[in-house]
C-alpha positions in Angstrom: 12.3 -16.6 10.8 9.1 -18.6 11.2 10.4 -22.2 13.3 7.7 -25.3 11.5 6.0 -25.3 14.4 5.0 -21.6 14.0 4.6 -22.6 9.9 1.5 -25.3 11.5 0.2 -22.6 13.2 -0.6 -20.3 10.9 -1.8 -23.2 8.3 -4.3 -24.3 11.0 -5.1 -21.2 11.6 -5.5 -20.6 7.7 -8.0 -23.4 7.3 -10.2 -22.9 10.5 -10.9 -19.3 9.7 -11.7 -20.2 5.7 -13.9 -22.9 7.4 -15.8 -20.1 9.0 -15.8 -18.0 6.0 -17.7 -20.6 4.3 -20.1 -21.4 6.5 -21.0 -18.0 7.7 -19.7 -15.6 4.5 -19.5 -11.9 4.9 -20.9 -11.8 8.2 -17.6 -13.5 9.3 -15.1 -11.0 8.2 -17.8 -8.4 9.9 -16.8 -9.8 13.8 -12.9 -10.0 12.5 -10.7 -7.8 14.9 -7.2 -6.9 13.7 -4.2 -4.9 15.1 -1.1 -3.9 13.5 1.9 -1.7 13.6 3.5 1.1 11.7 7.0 2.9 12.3 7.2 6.2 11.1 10.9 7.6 10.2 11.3 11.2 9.2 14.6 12.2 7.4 16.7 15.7 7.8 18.2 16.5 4.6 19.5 19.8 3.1 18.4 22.1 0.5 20.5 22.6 -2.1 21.3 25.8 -1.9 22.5 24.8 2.2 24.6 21.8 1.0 26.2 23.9 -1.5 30.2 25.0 -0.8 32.9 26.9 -2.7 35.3 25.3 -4.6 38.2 25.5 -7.6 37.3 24.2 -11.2 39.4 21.6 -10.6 38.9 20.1 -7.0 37.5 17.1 -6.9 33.3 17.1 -6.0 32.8 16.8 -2.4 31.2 13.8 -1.1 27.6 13.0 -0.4 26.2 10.5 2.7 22.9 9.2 2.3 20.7 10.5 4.5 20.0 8.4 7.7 16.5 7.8 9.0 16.6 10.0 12.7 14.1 9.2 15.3 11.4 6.7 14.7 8.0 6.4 16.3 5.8 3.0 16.6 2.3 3.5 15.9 0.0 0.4 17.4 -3.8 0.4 15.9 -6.3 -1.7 16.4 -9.9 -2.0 14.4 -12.4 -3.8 12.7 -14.3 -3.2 9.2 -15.8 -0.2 10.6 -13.8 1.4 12.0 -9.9 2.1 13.7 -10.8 1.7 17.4 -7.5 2.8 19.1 -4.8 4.1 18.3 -1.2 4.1 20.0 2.2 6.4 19.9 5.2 4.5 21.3 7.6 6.2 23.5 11.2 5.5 22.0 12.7 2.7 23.6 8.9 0.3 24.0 9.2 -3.0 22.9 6.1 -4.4 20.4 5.4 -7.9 21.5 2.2 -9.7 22.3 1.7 -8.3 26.1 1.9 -4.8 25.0 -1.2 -5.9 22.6 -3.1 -7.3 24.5 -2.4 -4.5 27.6 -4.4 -1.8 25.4 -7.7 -4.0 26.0 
């Protein structure tokens, strides 16, 4: 949850990059360098055919879990409007915070 001091921030942040925008236009968002982050979850289900079991007519269906996300990966990129300039796999267990970022330059 965002504290109103981090709320600030970002409105000052906001208004100081539109402020550029206008007085420079496209060639702004050209020098604009962004990063970002991406997990990646991959599920194990069954077929059908595996999940399937013998029963009588009459005994009741057998119940179904949902199927649980198993291991996840964290994917850091980095790029600007060209182009995706690196490009990161996480070892389980890495914490993403701001000195990871800015580590990779």
């Amino acid at each position: 949850m965002l504290t109103d001091q981090m709320k600030m921030h970002r409105k000052t942040t906001c208004a100081e990059l539109l402020k550029h925008y206008e007085e420079e236009g496209e060639e702004f968002t050209q020098r604009i360098f962004t990063g970002g982050e991406s997990w990646v979850h991959h599920y194990d289900s069954e077929s059908k055919s595996q999940s399937m079991e013998y029963r009588h007519k009459s005994s009741p269906s057998p119940r179904k879990f949902k199927v649980v996300a198993s291991a996840r990966k964290v994917m850091l990129f980095f790029g600007d409007s060209e182009e995706i300039v690196l490009t990161e796999f996480l070892k389980q267990g890495n914490t993403v915070h701001s000195e990871r970022y800015i580590s990779n330059f």
